[in-house]
C-alpha positions as CSV (number, residue, x, y, z in Angstrom):
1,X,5.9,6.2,10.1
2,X,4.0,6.4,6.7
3,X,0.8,4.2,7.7
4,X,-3.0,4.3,8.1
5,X,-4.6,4.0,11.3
6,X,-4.7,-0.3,10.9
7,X,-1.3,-1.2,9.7
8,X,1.4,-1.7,12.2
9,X,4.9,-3.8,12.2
10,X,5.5,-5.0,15.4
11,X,7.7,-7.8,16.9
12,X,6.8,-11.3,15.9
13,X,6.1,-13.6,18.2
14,X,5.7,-17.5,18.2
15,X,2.1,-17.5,17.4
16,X,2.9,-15.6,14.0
17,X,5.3,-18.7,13.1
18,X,2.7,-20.5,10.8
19,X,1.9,-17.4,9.0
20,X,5.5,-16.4,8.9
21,X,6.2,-19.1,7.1
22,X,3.5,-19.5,4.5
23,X,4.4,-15.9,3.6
24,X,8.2,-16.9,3.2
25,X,7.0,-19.6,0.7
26,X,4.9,-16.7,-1.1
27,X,7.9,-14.8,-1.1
28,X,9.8,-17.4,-2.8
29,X,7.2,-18.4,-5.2
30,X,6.8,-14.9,-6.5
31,X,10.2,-14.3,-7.5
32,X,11.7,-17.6,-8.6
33,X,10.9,-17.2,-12.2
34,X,12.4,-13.5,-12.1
35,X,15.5,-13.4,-14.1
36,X,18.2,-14.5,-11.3
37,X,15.4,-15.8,-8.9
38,X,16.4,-20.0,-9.7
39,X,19.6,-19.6,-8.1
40,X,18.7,-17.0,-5.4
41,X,15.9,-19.6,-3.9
42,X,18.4,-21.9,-3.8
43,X,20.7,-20.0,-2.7
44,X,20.4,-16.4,-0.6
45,X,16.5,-17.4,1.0
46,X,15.6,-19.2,3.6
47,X,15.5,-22.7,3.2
48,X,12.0,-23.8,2.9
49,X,9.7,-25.0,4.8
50,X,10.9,-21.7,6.9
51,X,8.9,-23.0,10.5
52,X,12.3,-23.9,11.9
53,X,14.5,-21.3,10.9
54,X,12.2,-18.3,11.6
55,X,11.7,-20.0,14.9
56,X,15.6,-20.3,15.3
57,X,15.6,-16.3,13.7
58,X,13.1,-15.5,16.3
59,X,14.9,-16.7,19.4
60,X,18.0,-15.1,18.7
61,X,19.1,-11.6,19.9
62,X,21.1,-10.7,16.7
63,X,17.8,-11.1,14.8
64,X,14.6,-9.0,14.0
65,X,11.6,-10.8,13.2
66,X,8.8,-8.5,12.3
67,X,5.0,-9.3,12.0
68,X,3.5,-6.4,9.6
69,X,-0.4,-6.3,10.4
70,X,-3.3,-4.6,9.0
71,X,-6.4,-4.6,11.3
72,X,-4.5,-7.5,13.2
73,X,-4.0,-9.7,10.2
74,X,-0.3,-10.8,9.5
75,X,0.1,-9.3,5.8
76,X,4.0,-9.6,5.8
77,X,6.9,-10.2,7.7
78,X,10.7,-9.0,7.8
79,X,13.7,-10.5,9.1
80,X,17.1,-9.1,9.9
81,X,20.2,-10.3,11.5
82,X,23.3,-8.6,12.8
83,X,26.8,-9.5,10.8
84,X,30.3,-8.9,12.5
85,X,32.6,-7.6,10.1
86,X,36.1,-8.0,10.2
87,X,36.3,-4.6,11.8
88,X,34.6,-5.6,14.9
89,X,31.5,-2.9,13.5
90,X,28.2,-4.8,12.8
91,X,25.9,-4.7,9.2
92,X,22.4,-4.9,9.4
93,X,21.3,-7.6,6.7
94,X,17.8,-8.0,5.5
95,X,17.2,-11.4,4.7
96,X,13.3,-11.4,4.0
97,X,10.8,-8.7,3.9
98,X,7.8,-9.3,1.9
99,X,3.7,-8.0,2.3
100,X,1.6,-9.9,0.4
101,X,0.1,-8.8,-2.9
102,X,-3.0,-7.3,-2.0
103,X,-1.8,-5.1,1.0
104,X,1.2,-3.7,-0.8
105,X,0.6,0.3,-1.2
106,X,-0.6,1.1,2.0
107,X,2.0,1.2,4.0
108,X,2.9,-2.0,5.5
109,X,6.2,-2.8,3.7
110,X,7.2,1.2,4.5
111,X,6.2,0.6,8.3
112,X,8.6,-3.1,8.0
113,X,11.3,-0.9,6.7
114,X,11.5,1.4,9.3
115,X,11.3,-0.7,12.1
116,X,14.4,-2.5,10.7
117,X,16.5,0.6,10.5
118,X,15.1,1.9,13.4
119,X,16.7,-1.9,15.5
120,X,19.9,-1.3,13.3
121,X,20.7,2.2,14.4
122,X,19.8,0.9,18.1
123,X,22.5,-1.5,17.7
124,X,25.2,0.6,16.1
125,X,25.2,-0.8,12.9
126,X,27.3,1.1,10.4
127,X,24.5,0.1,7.3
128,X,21.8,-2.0,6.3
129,X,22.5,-4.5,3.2
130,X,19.1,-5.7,1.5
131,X,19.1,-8.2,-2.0
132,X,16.8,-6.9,-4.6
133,X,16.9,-8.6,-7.9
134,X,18.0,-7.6,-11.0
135,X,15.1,-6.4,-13.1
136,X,12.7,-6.1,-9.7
137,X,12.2,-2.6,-10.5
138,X,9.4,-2.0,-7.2
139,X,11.7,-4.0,-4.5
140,X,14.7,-1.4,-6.3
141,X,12.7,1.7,-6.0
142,X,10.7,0.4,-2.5
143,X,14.4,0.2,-1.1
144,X,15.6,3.1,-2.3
145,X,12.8,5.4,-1.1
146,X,14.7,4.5,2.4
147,X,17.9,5.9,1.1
148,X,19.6,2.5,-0.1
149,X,21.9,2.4,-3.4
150,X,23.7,-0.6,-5.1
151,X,26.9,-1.1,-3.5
152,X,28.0,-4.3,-5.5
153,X,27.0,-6.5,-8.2
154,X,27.0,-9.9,-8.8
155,X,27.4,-11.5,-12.0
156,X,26.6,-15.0,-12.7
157,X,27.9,-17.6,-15.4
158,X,25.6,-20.6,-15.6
159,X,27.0,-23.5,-16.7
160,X,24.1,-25.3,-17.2
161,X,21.8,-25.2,-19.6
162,X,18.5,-24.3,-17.4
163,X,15.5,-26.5,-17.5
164,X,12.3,-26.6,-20.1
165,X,9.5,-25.1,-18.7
166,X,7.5,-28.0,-16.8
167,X,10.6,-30.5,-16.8
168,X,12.3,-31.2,-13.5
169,X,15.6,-29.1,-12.5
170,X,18.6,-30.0,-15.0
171,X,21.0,-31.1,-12.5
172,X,23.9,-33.1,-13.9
173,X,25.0,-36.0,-12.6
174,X,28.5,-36.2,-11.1
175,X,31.2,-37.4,-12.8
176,X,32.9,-36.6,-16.6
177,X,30.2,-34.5,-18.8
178,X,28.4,-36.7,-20.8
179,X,29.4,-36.8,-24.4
180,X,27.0,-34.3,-27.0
C-alpha cells in the first residue's frame, strides 16, 4: 500500500454513514460544473441525499463500502458493486471514490484504490470499470496509475439549451416545443 503511518481504507461501517454521505454531496458539488458533470449528477451518482443508499450499498454483499481515514478521521469514501454480465463473469464497478480536498496527495485515494481491486480480484471479477470525466485530467491520471485505460466513450447531444448561470435548470415543459 502507498501510505503514511495514519492513513488507512478500511471497511465502512454504519457509524461512518453521516460522513459518508456529506462527502458524496462534496463529491457531487465538486464536479458538477465540469464539462459533462450537469448530466452525470443526474445521472451516473448517487442520488442525493446518499444516507439511504450507502446504507442500502453497505448491507449488501455485492458491494464495497470503504471508509478512507487519516489519524481516524473519515477523509473519503469508495463504493463498488459487483455487475453480472451476460457471460455469467462479474465487473467490478466503482461508483464513488472521492478524498476530500485537503488530504488528497498522501495516500488516501491510492490506499481506496487498492482495497477495491484487492475485493474485485477476491471475487473473480474479470475488470474494474470506474467514470472519470472528460477533461478531469487528476481522476484520469489517479486511475491510470492503477493500470486502467478508456475502454469506451460516450458522446452526448444536448438538446437543450443549458441554463444561465444563477437561473434554475431549463427543463422544458411537456408537450409540442414552444414556438421561437
Amino acid at each position: 500500500m502507498r501510505s503514511s503511518p495514519g492513513e488507512d481504507a478500511r471497511r465502512a461501517d454504519v457509524e461512518d454513514l453521516p460522513r459518508l454521505a456529506e462527502l458524496a454531496e462534496e463529491a457531487v458539488a465538486e464536479q458538477v460544473d465540469h464539462r459533462g458533470g450537469a448530466l452525470w449528477a443526474k445521472r451516473e451518482t448517487r442520488a442525493l441525499p446518499a444516507l439511504a443508499s450507502l446504507g442500502a450499498a453497505l448491507d449488501d454483499p455485492d458491494q464495497l463500502v470503504l471508509a478512507g481515514t487519516i489519524d481516524g478521521v473519515v477523509v473519503g469514501y469508495g463504493v463498488t458493486r459487483l455487475e453480472r454480465l451476460r457471460s455469467g463473469e462479474r465487473l467490478g464497478v466503482i461508483s464513488d471514490i472521492y478524498v476530500e480536498p485537503e488530504a488528497r496527495e498522501v495516500g488516501v485515494g491510492e490506499m481506496l484504490a487498492d482495497r477495491v481491486l484487492a475485493w474485485c480480484r477476491e471475487h473473480g471479477c474479470l475488470g474494474v470499470d470506474a467514470l472519470a470525466l472528460p477533461g478531469n485530467r487528476n481522476t484520469k491520471n489517479f486511475f491510470e496509475t492503477f493500470g486502467f485505460t478508456a475502454r469506451a466513450i460516450v458522446v452526448h447531444r444536448p438538446l437543450v439549451d443549458p441554463p444561465l448561470p444563477g437561473s434554475p435548470a431549463n427543463d422544458p415543459e411537456p408537450g409540442p416545443p414552444a414556438e421561437r
